[in-house]
N, C-alpha and C positions, 0 to 999 in steps of 0.2 A: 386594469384599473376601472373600476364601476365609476358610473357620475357622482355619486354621491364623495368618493373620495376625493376624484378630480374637482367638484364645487369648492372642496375643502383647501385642497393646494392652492386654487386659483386667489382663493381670498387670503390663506396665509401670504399670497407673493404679494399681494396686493398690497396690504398692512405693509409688508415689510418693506417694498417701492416707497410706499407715503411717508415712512417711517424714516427711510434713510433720505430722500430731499427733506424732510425735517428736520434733520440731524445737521445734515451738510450747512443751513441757515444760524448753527448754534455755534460751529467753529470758529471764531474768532477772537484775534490778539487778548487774554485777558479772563480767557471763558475758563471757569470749572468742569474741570474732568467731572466732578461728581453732580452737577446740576446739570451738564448737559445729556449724563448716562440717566440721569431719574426723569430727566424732562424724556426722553426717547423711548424709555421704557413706560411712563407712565401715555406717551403716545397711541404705542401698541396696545397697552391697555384698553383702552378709550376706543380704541376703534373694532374693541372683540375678540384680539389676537390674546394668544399667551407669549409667556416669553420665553424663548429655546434656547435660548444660553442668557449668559450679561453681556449687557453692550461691551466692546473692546474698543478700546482710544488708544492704538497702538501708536507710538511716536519714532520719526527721524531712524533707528539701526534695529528699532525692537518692531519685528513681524509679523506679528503676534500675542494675544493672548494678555493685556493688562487691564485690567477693568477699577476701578477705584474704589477704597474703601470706605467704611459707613465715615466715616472723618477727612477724608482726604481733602490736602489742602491746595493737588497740584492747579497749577493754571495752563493754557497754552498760550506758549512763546510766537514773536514773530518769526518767520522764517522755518516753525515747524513745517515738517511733511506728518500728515495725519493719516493712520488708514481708520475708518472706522468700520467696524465690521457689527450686523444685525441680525437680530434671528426672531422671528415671530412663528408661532405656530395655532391652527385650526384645530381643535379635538387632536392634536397630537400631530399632525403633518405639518411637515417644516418649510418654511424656506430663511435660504440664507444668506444675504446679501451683502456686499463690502465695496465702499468705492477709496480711493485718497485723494487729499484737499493739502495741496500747499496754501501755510497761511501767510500772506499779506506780501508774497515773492511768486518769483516764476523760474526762481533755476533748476525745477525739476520736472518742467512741464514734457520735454522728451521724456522721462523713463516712465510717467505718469502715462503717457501714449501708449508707450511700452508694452506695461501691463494692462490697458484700456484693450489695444490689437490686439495681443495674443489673445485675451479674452473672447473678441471678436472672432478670430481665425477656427479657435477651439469650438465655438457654437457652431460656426456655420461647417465643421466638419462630425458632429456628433450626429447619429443615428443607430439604431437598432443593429448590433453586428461588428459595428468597425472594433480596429483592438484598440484598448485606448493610449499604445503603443505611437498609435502614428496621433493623437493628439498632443503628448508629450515633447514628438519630435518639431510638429507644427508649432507650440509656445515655445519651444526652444529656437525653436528658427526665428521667429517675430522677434521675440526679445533681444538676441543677438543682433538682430540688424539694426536697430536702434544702438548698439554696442554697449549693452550691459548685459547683467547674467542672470538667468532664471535660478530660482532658489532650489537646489537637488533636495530635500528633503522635507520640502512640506510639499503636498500636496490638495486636491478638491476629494469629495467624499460622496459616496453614494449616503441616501438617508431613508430611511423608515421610518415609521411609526412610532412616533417618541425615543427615535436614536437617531440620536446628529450624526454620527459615524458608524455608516450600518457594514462596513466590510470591503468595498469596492472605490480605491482610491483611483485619482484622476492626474497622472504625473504633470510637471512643467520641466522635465526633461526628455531626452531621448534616450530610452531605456530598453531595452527588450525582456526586463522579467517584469514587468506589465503587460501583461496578456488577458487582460479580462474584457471582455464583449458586454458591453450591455444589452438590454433586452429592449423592448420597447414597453413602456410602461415604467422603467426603473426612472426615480429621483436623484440629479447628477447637482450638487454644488459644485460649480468648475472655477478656482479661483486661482489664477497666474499674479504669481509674484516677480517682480524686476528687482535689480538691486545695482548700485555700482561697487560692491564690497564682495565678499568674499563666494556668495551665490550659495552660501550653507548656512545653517541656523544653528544655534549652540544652543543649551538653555540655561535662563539668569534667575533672578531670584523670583521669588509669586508672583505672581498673578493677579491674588486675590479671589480664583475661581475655582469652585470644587467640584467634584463628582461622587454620587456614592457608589461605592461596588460591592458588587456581589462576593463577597467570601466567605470561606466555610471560620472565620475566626468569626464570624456574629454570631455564629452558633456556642462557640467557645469561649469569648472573651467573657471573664469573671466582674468587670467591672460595669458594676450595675447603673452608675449614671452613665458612662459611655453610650452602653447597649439603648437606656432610656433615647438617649439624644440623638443616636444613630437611626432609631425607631421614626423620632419625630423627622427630622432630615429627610428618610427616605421615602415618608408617605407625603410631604410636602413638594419635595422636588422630583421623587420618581427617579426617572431613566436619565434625567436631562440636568446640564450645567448649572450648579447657581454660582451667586456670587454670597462674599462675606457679609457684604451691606444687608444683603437680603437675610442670612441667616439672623445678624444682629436685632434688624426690625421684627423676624417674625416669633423668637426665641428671647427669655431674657438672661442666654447663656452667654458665657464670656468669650473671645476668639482662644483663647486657650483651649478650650473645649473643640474648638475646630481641629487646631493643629496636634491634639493630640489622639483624635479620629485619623487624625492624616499618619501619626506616627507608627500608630497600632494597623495599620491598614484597613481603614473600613472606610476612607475617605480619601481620595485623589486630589491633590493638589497642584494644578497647574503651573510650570513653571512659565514664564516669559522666554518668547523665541527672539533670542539677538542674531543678525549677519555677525559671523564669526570675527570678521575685522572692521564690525560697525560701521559699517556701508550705509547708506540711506536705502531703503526699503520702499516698493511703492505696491499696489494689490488693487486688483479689482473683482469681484466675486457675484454669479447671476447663479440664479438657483433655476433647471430645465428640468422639464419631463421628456423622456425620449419618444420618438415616434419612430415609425417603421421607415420611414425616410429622409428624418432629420431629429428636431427638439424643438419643446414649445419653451420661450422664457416666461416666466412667472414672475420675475421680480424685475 
């Protein structure tokens, strides 16, 4: 990694640290999902970053992946568990950050430790070489001993250059067909989930957050406002996550025209990750660069 790139990480993680103690100040009894996801993103903005996905305001059994739409009217409850998860990006280098915030209670402040340690555990055992085999087993250990379960299927993500998920996942169990070595230089989002529910994610309904993909139907597909609107999407958002809100403001197409990108396949539509028996969910997430004898944190 040349300095010029690593300047560039270092101020995404930066943004994306300032961005999420910003955030964590907006959780409270009463607050709009959708004024606190445009106050955060207009954050990042403001401070030079772009944005590498939408904010996600995942709540209480969902682990994942909800962002609110251009109208959304939800509020947060007391006694929510909130994860809120960040993503800012420099010229395209990511970082991605997630902490959880119980609101106005404390009965989840063990599993919130939970996934704080593992977190912990996971950093101080990353370097250039190990398999990431014994990180999995590490978050599996931490989590357990607090006595709840780490989530088997989601896991952190190596990233690239305008790709949130560039190929090299980062388990929260103890697994042996994880065997991938990072290198020194590679971009590791390591984010341990706890749960006291099922320790598996099913998926529920949207999201609200799309991707565009590559397929050979763009070449094929006859219908010409489609292809028009898939044009515009994809020179807009590129490689990277947006949200419905966003499409709404930037287009004066209908969400119908989303969903039926999403049907025809030219459009990904995220679904929401639930604990299969709606467990409470808790997540903490630090975006590292690897070095030859450990990781630096960035966010």
């Amino acid at each position: 990694m040349n300095n010029e790139v690593y300047d560039k990480y270092k101020l995404a993680g930066r943004i994306a640290a300032e961005a999420r103690t910003f955030g964590i100040n907006l959780l409270k009894t009463g607050a709009s999902y959708l004024e606190i996801a445009n106050k955060i993103e207009s954050k990042i903005l403001e401070k030079g970053g772009g944005l590498a996905f939408p904010v996600n305001i995942s709540i209480n059994e969902i682990a994942a992946h909800y962002t609110p739409k251009h109208d959304d009217t939800i509020t947060i409850n007391k006694d929510d568990v909130v994860k809120l998860d960040i993503g800012a990006h420099v010229d395209g280098y990511i970082a991605d950050t997630a902490v959880t915030v119980e609101i106005g209670n404390n009965c989840y402040n063990e599993m919130i430790k939970a996934s704080s340690d593992a977190l912990d555990a996971a950093i101080n055992l990353i370097k250039a070489g190990i398999n990431l085999y014994e990180i999995g087993k590490t978050v599996q250990q931490t989590i357990a001993s607090y006595g709840y379960k780490p989530i088997d299927n989601l896991t952190g993500h190596s990233m690239q250059r305008y790709i949130l998920h560039a190929g090299m996942s980062i388990p929260n169990v103890s697994d042996e067909i994880y065997k991938s070595k990072p290198n020194a230089g590679d971009v590791l989002a390591i984010e341990p989930f706890a749960t006291n529910g099922a320790g598996h994610v099913v998926s529920g309904p949207g999201s609200n957050i799309y991707l565009c993909k590559e397929s050979f139907k763009q070449r094929i597909i006859r219908d010409k406002e489609a292809k028009l609107i898939f044009e515009k999407i994809k020179s807009e958002f590129k490689t990277l996550p947006f949200a419905q809100r966003w499409f709404k403001k930037q287009f004066s197409y209908s969400e119908m025209s989303l969903k039926k990108l999403s049907f025809i396949g030219l459009v990904k539509h995220y679904p929401q990750l639930i604990d299969a028996k709606k467990g409470i969910v808790t997540q903490k997430e630090h975006t590292v660069i690897v070095t030859e004898d450990g990781c630096e944190v960035i966010t």
